[in-house]
N, C-alpha and C positions, 0 to 999 in steps of 0.2 A: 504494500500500500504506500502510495505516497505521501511524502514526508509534509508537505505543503511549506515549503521555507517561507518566512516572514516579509525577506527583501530581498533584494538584488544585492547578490555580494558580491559585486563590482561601486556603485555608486548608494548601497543602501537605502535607496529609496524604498517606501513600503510597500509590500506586496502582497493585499489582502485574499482572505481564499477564492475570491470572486474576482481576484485582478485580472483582467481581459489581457493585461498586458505583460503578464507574467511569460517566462518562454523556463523550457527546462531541455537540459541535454541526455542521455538515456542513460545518465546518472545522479539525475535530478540536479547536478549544477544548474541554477537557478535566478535568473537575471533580468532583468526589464526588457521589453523591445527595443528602446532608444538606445542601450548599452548592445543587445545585440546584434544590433544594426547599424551602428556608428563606431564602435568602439572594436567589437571582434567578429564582425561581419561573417556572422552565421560561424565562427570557429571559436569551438567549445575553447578555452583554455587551459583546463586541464588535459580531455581526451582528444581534444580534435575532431571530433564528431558537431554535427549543425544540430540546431536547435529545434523544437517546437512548443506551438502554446500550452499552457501547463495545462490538466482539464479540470476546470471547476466541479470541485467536491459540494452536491446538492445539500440544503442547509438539513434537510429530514429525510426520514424514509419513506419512499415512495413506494412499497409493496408490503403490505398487514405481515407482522409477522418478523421483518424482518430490521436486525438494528445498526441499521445504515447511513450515513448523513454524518453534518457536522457537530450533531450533537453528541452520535456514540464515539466518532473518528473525528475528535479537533486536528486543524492542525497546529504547527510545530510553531511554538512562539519563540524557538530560540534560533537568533542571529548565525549567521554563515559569514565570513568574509573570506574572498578571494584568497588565495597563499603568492599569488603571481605579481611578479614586476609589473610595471608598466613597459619596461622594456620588454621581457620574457611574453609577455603578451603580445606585442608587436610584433615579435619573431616570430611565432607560433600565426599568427595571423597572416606574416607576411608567407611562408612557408605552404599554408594548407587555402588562399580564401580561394584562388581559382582552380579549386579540385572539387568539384560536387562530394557533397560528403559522405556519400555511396561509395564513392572512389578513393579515397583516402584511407588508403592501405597502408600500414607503417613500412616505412623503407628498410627498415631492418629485418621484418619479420612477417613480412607481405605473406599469407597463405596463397597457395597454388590454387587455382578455382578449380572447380572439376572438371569444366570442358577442357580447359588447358591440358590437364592432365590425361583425360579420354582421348584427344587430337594425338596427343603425342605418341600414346599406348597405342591407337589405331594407324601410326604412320610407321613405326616401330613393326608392327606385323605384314603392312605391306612391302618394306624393306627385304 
């Protein structure tokens, strides 16, 4: 379940559960739009992965029975901040913004995709 962070740990501003404007990375790193969009243009800073809108946690339960909403699941009132430079950031930005984040394979430790692998095993047996 997600954590619902409070703010944007980049600039801090508040990010209530219902913030439209909230964005999360598939780590829950947790930042405003105007920071994701100006600052690290869609590149997460810690994983390098892009972001999306966070999903607003409904205030109650909306099916009898079951104890769901913001009243059984608050979320997380405690602060997050960034661990990253402002430099370290730019790097990382400068490094990953024009690689759709689909694409953003670590260079060190890029997995083989399967077709790659299939192509090569079926050119290997025509051989």
């Amino acid at each position: 379940m997600l954590e619902l962070r409070p703010n944007c740990e980049w600039c801090d501003k508040d990010l209530l559960p219902d913030a439209e404007e909230a964005r999360i990375c598939s780590y829950e790193c947790t930042y405003c739009a105007s920071c994701v969009s100006d600052v690290f243009q869609n590149v997460c800073p810690t994983c390098g992965g892009g972001f999306v809108p966070r999903p607003i946690r409904p205030k109650g339960a909306h099916r009898a029975g079951l104890t769901l909403g913001l009243g059984h699941q608050p979320a997380s009132t405690k602060c997050v901040r960034s661990r990253w430079s402002a430099e370290e950031v730019a790097a990382q930005v400068a490094r990953l913004k024009d690689i759709p984040p689909a694409d953003r394979w670590c260079t060190l430790c890029r997995p083989v995709r399967w077709i790659e692998i299939h192509l090569t095993l079926n050119a290997a047996r025509v051989l």
